[in-house]
Residue frames relative to the residue before (quaternion, step in Angstrom):
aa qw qx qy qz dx dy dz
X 1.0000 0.0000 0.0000 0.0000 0.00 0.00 0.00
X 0.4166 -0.7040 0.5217 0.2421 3.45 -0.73 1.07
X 0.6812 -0.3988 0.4308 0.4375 4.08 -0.77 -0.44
X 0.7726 0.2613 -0.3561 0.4561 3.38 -0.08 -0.62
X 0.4772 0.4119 -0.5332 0.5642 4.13 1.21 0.18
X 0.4944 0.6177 -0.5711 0.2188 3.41 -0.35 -0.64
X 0.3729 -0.6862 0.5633 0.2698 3.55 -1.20 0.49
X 0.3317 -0.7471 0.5213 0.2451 4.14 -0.22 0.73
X 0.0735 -0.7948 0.6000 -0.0529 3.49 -0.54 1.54
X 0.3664 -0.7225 0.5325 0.2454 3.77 -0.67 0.24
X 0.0144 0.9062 -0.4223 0.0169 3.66 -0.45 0.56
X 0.3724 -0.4392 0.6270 0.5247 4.42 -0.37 0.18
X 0.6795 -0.5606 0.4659 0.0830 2.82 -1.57 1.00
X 0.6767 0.6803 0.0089 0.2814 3.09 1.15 -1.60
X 0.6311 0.5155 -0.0941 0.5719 2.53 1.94 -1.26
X 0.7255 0.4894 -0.2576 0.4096 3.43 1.31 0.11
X 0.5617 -0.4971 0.3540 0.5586 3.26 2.12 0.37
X 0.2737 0.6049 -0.6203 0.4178 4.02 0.75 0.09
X 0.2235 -0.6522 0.7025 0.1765 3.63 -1.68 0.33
X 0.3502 0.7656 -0.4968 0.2107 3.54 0.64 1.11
X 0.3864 0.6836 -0.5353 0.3111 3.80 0.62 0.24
X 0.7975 -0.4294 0.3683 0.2096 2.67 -1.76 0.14
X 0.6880 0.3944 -0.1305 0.5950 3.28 1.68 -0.63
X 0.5713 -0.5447 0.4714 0.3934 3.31 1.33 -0.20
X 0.5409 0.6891 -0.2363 0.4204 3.56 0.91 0.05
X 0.2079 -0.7321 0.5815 0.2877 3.54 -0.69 0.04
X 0.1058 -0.5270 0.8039 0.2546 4.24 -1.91 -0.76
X 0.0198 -0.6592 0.7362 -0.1519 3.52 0.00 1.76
X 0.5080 -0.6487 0.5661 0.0264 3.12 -1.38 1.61
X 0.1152 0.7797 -0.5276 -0.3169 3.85 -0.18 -1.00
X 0.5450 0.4999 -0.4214 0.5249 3.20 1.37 -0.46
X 0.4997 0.6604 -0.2531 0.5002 3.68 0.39 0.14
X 0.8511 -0.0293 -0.1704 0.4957 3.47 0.61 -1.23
X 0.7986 0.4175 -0.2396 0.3612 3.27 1.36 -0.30
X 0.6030 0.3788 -0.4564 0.5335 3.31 1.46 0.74
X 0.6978 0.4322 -0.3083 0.4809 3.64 0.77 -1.31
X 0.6870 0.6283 -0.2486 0.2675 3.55 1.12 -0.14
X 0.3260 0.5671 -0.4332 0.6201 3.03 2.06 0.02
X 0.9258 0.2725 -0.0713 0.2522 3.98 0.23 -0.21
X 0.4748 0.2926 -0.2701 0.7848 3.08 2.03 0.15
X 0.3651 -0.5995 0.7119 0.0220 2.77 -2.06 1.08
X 0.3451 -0.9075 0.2315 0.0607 3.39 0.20 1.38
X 0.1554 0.8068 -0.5694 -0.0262 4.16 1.08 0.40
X 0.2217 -0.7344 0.6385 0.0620 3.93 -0.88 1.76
X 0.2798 -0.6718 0.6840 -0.0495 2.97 -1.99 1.05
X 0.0838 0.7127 -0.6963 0.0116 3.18 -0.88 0.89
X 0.0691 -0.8058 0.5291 0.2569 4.18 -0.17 0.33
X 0.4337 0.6651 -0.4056 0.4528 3.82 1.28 0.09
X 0.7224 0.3826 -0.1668 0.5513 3.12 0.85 -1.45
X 0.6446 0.5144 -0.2386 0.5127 4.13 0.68 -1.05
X 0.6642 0.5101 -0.3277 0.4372 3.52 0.47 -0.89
X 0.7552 -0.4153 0.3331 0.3825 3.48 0.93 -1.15
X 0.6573 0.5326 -0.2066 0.4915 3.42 1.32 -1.47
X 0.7256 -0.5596 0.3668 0.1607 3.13 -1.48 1.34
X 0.0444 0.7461 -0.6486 -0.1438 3.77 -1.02 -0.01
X 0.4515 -0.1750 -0.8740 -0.0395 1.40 -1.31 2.14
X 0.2940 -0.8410 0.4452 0.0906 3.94 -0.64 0.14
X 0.5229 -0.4515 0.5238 0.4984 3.34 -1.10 0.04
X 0.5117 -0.5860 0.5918 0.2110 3.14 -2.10 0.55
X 0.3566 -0.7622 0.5379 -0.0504 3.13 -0.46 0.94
X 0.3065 0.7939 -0.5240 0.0343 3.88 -1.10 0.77
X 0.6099 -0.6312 0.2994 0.3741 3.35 -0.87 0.39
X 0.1223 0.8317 -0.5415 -0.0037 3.59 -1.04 0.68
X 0.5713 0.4542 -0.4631 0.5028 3.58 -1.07 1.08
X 0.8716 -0.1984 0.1170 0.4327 3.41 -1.65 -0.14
X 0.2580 -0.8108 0.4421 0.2839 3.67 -0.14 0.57
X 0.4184 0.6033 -0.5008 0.4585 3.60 1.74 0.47
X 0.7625 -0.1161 -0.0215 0.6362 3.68 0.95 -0.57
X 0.0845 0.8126 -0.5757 -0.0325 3.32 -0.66 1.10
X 0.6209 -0.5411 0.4606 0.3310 3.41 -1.59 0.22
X 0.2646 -0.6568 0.6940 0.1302 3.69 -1.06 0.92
X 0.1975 0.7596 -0.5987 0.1600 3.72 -0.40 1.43
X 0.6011 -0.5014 0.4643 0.4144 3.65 -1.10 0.25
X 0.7311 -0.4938 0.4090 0.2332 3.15 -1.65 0.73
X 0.7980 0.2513 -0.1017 0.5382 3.16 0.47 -1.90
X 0.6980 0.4892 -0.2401 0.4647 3.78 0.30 -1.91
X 0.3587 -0.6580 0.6326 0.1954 4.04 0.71 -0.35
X 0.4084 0.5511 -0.6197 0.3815 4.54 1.12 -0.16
X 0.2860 -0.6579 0.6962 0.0240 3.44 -1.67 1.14
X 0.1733 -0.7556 0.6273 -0.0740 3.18 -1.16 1.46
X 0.2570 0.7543 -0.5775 0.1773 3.65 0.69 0.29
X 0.7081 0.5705 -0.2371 0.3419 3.10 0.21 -1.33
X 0.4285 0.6342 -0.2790 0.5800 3.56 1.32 -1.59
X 0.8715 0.3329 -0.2035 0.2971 3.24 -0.50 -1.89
X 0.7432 0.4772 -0.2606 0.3899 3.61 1.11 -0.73
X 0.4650 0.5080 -0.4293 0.5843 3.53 1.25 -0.50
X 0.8247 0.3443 -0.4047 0.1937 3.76 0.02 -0.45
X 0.5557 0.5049 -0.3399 0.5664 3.13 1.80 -0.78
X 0.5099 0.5018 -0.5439 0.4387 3.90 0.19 0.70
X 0.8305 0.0858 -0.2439 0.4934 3.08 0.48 -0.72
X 0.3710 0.6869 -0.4357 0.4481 3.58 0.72 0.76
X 0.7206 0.1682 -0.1895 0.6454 3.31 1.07 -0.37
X 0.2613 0.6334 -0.5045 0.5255 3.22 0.42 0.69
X 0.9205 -0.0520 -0.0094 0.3871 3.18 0.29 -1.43
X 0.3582 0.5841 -0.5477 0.4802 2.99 0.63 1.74
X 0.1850 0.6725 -0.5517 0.4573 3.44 1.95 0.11
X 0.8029 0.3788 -0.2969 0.3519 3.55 -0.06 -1.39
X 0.6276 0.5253 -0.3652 0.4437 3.94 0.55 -0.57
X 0.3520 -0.8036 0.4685 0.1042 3.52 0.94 0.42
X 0.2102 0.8312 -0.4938 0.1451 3.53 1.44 0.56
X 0.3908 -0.6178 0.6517 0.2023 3.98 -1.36 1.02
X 0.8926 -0.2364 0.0277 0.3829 3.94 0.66 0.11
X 0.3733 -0.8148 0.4303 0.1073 3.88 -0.86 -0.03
X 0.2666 -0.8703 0.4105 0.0542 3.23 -0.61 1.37
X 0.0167 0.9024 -0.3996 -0.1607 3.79 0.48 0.63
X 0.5912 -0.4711 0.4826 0.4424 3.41 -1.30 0.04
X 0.3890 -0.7741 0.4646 0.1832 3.66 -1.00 0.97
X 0.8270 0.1941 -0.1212 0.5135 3.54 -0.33 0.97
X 0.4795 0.5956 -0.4612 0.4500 3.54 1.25 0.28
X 0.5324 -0.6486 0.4686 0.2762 3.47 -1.14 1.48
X 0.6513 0.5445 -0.2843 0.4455 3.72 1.14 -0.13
X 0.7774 0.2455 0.1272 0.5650 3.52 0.67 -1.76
X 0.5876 0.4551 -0.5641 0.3598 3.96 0.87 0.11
X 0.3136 -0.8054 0.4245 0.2698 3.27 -1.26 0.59
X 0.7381 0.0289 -0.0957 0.6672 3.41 1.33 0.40
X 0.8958 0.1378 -0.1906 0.3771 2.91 -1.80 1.07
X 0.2191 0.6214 -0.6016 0.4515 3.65 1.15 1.66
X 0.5244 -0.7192 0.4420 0.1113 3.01 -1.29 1.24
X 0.1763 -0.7716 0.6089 0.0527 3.43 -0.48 1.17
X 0.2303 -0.7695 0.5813 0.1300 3.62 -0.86 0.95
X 0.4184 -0.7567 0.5020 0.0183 3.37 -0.95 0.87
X 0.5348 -0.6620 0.1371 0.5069 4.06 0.07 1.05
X 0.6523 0.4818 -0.4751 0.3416 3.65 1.05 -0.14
X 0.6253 -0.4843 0.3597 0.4951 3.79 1.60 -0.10
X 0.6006 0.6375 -0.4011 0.2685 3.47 1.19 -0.39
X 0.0886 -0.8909 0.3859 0.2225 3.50 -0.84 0.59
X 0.0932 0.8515 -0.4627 -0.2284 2.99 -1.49 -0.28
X 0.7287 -0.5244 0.2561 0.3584 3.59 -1.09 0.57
X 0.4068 0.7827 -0.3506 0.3146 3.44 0.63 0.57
X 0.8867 0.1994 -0.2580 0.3278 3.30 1.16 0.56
X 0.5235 -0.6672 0.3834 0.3658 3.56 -0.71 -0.26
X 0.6211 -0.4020 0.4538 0.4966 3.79 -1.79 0.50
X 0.5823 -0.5169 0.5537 0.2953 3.02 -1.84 0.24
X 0.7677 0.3831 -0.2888 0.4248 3.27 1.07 -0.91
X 0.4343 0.6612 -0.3880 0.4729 3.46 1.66 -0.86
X 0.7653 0.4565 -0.1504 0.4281 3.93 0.85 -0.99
X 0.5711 0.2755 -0.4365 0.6383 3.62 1.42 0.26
X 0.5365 0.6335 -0.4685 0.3021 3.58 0.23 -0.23
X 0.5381 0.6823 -0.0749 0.4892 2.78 1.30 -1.57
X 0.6761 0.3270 -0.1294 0.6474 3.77 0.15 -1.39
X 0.7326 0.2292 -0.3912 0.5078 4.42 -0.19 -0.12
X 0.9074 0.0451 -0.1137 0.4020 3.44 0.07 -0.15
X 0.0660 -0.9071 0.4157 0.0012 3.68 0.42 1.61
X 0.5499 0.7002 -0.3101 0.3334 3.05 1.49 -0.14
X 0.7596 0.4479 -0.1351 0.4518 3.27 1.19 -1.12
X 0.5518 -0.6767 0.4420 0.2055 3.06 -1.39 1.52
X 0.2879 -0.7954 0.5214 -0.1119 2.84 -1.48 1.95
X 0.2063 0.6704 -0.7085 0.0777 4.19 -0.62 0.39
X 0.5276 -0.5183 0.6574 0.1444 2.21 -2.44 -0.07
X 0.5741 -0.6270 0.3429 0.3995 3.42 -0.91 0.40
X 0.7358 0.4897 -0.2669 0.3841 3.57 1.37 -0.47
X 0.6277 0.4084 -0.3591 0.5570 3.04 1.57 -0.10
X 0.3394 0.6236 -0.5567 0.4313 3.60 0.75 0.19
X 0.7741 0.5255 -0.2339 0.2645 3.77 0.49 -0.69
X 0.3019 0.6307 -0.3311 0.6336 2.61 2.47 0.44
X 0.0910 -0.8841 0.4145 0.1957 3.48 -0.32 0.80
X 0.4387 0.5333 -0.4658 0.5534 3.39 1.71 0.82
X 0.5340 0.5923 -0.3179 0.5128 3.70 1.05 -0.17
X 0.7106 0.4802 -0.1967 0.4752 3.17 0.75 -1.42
X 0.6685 0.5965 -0.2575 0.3620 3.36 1.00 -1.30
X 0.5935 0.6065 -0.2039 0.4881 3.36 1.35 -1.57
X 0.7243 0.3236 -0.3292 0.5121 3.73 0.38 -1.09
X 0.6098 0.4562 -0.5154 0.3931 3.79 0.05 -0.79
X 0.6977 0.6186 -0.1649 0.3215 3.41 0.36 -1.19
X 0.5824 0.3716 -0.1888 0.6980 3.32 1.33 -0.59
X 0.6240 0.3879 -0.5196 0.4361 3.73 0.43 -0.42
X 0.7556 0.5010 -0.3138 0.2821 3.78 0.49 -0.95
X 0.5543 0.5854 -0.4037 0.4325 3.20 1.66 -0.05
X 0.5239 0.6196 -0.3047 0.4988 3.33 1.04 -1.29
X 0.8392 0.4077 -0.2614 0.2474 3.81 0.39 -0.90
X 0.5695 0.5034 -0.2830 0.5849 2.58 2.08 -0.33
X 0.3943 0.7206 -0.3802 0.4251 3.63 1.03 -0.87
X 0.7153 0.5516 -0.0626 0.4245 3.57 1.20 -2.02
X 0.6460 0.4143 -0.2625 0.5849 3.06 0.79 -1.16
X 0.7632 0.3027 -0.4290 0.3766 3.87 0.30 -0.06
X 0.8030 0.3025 -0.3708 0.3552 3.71 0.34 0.10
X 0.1042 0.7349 -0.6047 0.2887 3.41 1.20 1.41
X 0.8542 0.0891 0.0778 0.5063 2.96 0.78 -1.15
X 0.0227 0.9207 -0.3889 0.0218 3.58 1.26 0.84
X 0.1900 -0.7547 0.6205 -0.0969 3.23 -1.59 1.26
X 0.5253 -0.5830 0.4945 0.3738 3.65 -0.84 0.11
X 0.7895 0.3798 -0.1752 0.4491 3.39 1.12 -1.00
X 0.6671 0.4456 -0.3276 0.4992 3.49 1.55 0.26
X 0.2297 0.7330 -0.4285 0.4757 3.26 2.09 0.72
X 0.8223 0.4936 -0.0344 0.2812 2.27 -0.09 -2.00
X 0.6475 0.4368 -0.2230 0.5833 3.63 1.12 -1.00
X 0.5237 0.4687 -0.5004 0.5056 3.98 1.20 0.04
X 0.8099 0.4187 -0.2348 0.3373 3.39 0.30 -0.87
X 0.4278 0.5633 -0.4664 0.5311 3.48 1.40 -0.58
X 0.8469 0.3411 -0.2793 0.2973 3.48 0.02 -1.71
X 0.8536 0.3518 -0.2202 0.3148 3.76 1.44 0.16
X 0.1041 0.8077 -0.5462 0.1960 3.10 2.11 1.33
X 0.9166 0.2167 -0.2894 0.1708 3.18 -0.23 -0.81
X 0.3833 0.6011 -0.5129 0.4782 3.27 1.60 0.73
X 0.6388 0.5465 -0.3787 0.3870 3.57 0.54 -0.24
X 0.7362 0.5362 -0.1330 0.3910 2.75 1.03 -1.25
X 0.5729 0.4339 -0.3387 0.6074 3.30 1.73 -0.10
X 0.7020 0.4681 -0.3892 0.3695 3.35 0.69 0.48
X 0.6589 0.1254 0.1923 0.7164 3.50 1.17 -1.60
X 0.3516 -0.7198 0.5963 0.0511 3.77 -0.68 1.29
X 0.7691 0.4468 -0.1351 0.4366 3.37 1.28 -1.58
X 0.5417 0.5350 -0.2777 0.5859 3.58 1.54 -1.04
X 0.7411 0.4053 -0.3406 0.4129 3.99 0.57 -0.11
X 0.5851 0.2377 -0.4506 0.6310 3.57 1.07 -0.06
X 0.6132 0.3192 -0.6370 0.3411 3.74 -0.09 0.23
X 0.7570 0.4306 -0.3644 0.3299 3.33 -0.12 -0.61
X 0.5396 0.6088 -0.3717 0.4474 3.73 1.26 -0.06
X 0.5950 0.5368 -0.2944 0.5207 3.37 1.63 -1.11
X 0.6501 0.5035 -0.4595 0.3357 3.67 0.91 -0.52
X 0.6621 0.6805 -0.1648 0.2672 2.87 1.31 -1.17
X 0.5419 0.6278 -0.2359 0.5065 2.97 1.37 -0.92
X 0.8022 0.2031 -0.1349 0.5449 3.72 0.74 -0.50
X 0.2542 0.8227 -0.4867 0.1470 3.47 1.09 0.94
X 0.5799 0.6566 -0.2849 0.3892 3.34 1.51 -1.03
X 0.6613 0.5187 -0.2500 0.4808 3.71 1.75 -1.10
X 0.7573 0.3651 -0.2211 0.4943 3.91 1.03 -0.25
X 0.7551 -0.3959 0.4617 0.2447 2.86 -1.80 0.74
X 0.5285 -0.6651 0.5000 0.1684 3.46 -0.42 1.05
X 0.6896 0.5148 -0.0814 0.5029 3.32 0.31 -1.51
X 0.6793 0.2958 -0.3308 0.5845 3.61 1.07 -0.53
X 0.6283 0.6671 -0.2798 0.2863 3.33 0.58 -1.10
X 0.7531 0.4034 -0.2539 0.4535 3.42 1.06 -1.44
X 0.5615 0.5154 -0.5150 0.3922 3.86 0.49 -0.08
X 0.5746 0.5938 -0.3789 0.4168 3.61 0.68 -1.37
X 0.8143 0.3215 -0.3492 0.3341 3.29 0.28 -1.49
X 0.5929 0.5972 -0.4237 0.3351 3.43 0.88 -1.17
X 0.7130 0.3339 -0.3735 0.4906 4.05 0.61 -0.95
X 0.4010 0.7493 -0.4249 0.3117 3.48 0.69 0.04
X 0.6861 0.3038 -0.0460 0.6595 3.31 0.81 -2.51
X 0.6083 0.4999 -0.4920 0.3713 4.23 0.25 0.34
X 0.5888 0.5332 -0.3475 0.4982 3.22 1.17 -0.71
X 0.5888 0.5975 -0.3505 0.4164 3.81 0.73 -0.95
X 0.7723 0.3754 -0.1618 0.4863 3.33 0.62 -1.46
X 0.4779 0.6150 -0.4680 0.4176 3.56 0.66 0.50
X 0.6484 0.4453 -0.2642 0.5581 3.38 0.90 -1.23
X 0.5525 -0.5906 0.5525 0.2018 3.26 -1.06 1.18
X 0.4094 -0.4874 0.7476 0.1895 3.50 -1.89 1.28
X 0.2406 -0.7043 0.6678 -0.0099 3.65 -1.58 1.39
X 0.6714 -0.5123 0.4258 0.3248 3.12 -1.29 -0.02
X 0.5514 0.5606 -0.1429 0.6011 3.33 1.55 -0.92
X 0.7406 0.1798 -0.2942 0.5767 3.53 0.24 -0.69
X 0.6785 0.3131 -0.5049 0.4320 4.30 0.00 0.49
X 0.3586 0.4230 -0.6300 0.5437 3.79 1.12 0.49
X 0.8021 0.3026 -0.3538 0.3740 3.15 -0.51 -1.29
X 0.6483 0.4258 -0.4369 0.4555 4.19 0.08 -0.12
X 0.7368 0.3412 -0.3153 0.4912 3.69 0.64 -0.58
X 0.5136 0.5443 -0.4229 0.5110 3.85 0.96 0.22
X 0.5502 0.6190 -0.1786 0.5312 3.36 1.26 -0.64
X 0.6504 0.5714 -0.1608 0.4740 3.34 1.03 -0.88
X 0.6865 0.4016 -0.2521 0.5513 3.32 0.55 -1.86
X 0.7034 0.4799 -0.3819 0.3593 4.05 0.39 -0.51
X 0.3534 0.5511 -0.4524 0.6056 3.60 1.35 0.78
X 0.8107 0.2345 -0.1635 0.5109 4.06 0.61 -0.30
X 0.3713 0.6707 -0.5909 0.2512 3.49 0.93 0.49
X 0.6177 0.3586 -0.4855 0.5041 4.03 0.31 0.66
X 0.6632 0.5512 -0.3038 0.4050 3.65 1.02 -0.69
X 0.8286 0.2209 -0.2412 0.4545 3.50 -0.31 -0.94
X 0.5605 -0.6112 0.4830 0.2808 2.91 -1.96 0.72
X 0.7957 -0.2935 0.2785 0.4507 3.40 -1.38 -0.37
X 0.6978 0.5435 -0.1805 0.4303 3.16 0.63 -1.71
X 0.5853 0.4991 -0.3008 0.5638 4.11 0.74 -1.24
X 0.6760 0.4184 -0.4309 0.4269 4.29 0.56 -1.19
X 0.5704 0.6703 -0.3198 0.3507 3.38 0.92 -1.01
X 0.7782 0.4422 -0.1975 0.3998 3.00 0.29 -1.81
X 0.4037 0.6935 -0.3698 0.4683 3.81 1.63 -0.98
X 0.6784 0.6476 -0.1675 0.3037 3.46 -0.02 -1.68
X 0.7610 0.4501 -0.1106 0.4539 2.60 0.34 -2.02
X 0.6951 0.4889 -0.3275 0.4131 3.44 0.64 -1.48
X 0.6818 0.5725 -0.2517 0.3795 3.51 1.14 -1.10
X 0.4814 0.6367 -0.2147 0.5628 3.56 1.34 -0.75
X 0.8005 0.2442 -0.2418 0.4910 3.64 0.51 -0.71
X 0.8385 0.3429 -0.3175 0.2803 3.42 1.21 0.00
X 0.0619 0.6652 -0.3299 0.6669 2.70 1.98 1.18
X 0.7828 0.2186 -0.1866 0.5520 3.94 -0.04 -0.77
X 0.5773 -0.5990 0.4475 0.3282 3.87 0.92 0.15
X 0.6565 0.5020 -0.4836 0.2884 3.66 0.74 0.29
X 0.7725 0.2304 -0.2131 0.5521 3.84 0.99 0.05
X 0.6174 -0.6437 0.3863 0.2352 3.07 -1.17 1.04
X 0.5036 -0.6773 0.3263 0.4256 3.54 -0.97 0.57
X 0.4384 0.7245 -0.3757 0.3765 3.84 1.00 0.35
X 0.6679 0.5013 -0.2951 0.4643 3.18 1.42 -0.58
X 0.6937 0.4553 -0.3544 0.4311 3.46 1.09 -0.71
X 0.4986 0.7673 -0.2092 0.3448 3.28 1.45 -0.64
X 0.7758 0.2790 -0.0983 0.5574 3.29 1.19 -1.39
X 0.5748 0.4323 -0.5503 0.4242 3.48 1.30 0.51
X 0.4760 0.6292 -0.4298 0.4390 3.31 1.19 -0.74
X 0.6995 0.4865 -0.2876 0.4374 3.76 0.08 -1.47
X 0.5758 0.4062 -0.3557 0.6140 4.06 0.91 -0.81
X 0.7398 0.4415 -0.3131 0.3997 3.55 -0.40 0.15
X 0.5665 0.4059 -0.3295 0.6370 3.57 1.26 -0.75
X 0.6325 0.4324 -0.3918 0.5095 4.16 0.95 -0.30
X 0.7209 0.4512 -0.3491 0.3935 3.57 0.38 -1.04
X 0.8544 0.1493 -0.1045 0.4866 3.60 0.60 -0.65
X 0.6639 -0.6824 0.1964 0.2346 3.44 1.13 1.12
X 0.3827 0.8285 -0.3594 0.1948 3.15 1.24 -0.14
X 0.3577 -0.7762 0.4811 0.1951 3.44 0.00 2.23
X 0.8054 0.3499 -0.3915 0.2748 3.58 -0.30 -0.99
X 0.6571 0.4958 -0.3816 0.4204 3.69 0.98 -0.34
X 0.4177 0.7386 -0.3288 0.4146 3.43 1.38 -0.11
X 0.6239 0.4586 -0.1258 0.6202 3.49 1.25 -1.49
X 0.6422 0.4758 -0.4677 0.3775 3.74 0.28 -0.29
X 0.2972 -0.6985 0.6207 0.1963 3.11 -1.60 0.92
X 0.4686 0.6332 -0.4999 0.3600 3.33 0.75 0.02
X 0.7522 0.2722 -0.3257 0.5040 3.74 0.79 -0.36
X 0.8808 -0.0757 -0.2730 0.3793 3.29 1.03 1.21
X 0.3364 -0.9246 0.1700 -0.0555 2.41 0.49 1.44
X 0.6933 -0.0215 0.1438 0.7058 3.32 1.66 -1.28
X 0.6150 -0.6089 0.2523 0.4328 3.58 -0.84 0.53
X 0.3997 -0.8357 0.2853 0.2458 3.24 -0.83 0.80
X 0.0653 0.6595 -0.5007 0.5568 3.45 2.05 1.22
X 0.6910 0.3880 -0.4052 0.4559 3.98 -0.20 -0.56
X 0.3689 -0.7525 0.5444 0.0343 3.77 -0.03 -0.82
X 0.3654 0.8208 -0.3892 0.2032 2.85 1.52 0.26
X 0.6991 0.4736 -0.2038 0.4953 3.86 1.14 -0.75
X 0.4539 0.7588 -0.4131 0.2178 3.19 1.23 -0.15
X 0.7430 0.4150 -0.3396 0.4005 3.64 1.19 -0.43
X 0.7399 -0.4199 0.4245 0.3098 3.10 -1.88 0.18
């Protein structure tokens, strides 16, 4: 993918090999820049460094109420909240304009973690209970879009979930540039049964919207749906719900396949179900069949492919 395909992802700076910590230092990712980077278009953040504050610097953490805490230095005890919050207001703000499909923070930074940054309490004690200041306006302007961390990214059901949601969103995007009742409709057709591996309930609501797109204000229509199909893609794809979506599948070829291919389906499907084969395998017999015996509407489904298959995302058990 050249740049101007790329999908525009927001990221901690740091994580890209910047030398913007606190120590002068970087938390260069590589998975980050040299796989997800063939496909995200990368816009870095650093609010230490953006806000104003030198590199290098005192460390800095959060202390008090962990509903609003104070962002003060380690040793010297000088508080920078304020500093830090006047900028991340208008810092997001203007990433409005970068049209970004989601946002990778640094994990555990009193600034940029997005859960479970220690907040310290007046005797110093801590505990994991809260979030960056800036990770937390981001958050509040733009709730829709799929968020991680770099350390949970190493979950590869985590990892799998956010990428996956980012490529909807970009497509999602790429249709109401120019929005249409009939280029609705052909999003959702072409992403029942991804939804449907995600949220069972979030797919007949959003089908009911759909159904009466032609009767509503656009303009009203497209926000509803869009927080609608984010919410879906939050809830984690299970093992249980891609049995039950790829069973769903094979019943598109009940005149087509022979005995021996249902079998072999089953069988393959049976063992990944019990955790011994990844979900790629059932996938790419499933996907060879939708080729061998033409089969138009599974053709259109992103669920059998969702994201490029260079990423690896289905590869586990």
């Amino acid at each position: 993918m050249d740049k101007d395909q790329k999908i525009r992802i927001g990221i901690s700076s740091c994580l890209l090999g910047n030398k913007v910590r606190y120590d002068g230092g970087h938390q260069h990712d590589r998975y980050l820049t040299r796989t997800l980077g063939d496909y995200f278009d990368y816009v870095p953040v650093c609010p230490e460094v953006e806000c104003g504050l030198p590199t290098p610097r005192e460390a800095m953490r959060l202390v008090g109420d962990p509903e609003s805490p104070r962002l003060v230095t380690r040793k010297t005890g000088i508080d920078h909240t304020d500093r830090m919050l006047t900028w991340a207001a208008k810092r997001v703000k203007e990433l409005e304009n970068d049209q970004l499909c989601g946002f990778i923070f640094k994990s555990k930074s009193p600034s940029s973690g997005m859960e479970r940054v220690k907040v310290y309490d007046d005797k110093s004690n801590p505990r994991n209970v809260g979030v960056g200041l800036f990770a937390a306006a981001f958050k509040r302007n733009f709730p829709l879009l799929p968020t991680e961390e770099e350390g949970r990214l190493h979950d590869q059901r985590l990892r799998e979930n956010f990428i996956e949601s980012v490529f909807v969103l970009k497509r999602w995007r790429d249709t109401r540039k120019k929005p249409s009742p009939a280029k609705i409709v052909r999003f959702h057709t072409e992403h029942k049964l991804l939804l449907r591996s995600h949220s069972e309930a979030h797919y007949r609501q959003l089908g009911k919207l759909v159904a009466n797109v032609g009767k509503q204000d656009l303009q009203t229509f497209l926000p509803k749906y869009e927080e609608q199909l984010m919410e879906a893609m939050r809830l984690k794809a299970t093992t249980k719900k891609h049995t039950n979506i790829l069973m769903h599948c094979l019943g598109h070829f009940k005149k087509d396949l022979t005995s021996g291919e249902k079998a072999e389906f089953l069988e393959i499907l049976d063992e990944f179900k019990a955790g011994y084969l990844p979900l790629i395998v059932p996938i790419t017999l499933m996907n060879h069949f939708v080729r061998k015996y033409d089969e138009q509407y599974l053709q259109s489904q992103h669920y059998l492919n969702p994201h490029p298959i260079e990423l690896k995302l289905r590869n586990h058990a």
